[in-house]
N, C-alpha and C positions, 0 to 999 in steps of 0.2 A: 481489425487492423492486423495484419502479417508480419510477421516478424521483421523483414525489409522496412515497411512502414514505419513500426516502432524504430529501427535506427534512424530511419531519416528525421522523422523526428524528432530524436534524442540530439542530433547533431544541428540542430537548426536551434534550438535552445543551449546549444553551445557554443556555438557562433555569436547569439545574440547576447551570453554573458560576458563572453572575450570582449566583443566590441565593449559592451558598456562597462568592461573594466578596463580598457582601453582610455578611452573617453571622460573618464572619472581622472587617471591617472593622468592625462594630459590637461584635464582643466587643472588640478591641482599645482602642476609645473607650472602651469600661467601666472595662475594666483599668487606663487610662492615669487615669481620675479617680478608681480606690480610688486607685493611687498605687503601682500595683503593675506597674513598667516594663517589666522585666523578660518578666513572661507577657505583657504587653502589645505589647512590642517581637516575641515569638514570633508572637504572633496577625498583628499587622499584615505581617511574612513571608508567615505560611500565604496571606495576603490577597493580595499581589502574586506571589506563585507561582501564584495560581490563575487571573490577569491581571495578566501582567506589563507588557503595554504602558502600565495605567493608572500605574504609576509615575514617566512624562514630568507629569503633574497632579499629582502630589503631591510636589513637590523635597524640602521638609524631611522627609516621612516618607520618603522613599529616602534621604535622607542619614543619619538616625537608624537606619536598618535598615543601612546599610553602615559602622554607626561611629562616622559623624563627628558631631562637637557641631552641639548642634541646638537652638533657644531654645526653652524651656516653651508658649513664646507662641503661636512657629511650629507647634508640631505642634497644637496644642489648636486651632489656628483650622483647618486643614488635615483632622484627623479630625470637626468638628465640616459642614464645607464637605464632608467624601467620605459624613460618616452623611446629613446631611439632604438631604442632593440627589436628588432622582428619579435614580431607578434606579444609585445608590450611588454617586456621582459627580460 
């Protein structure tokens, strides 16, 4: 495999973690407006495991995933700010 190769690649398994951290973060938004926290709180995990570093942008949803109280307010602007943003964030 040539070095071209290897980027392509490398960029094809990056594509496919954007989406599925994508994807995590918008089921989470769903969850969180049935009212259903709990899977919500699950999803939004799968979401920063998949990118971890994006979790410095979003404080109240890091805080919410590790625990601590966290205001209705804060996360609903924070998941609403990570779904509509180009390229999930």
């Amino acid at each position: 495999m040539g070095r071209a190769d290897e980027a392509l690649s490398h960029l094809e398994l990056v594509r496919k973690r954007l989406t599925a951290w994508e994807i995590e973060l918008r089921r989470a938004r769903a969850l969180w407006l049935l009212g259903r926290d709990g899977e919500a709180l699950e999803a939004a995990g799968r979401a920063f495991a998949i990118q971890p570093a994006r979790i410095m942008a979003y404080p109240a949803i890091g805080a919410w995933i590790q625990g601590m109280p966290v205001s209705r307010e804060a996360l609903s602007a924070e998941m609403e700010a990570g779904v509509l943003a180009p390229g999930g964030d």
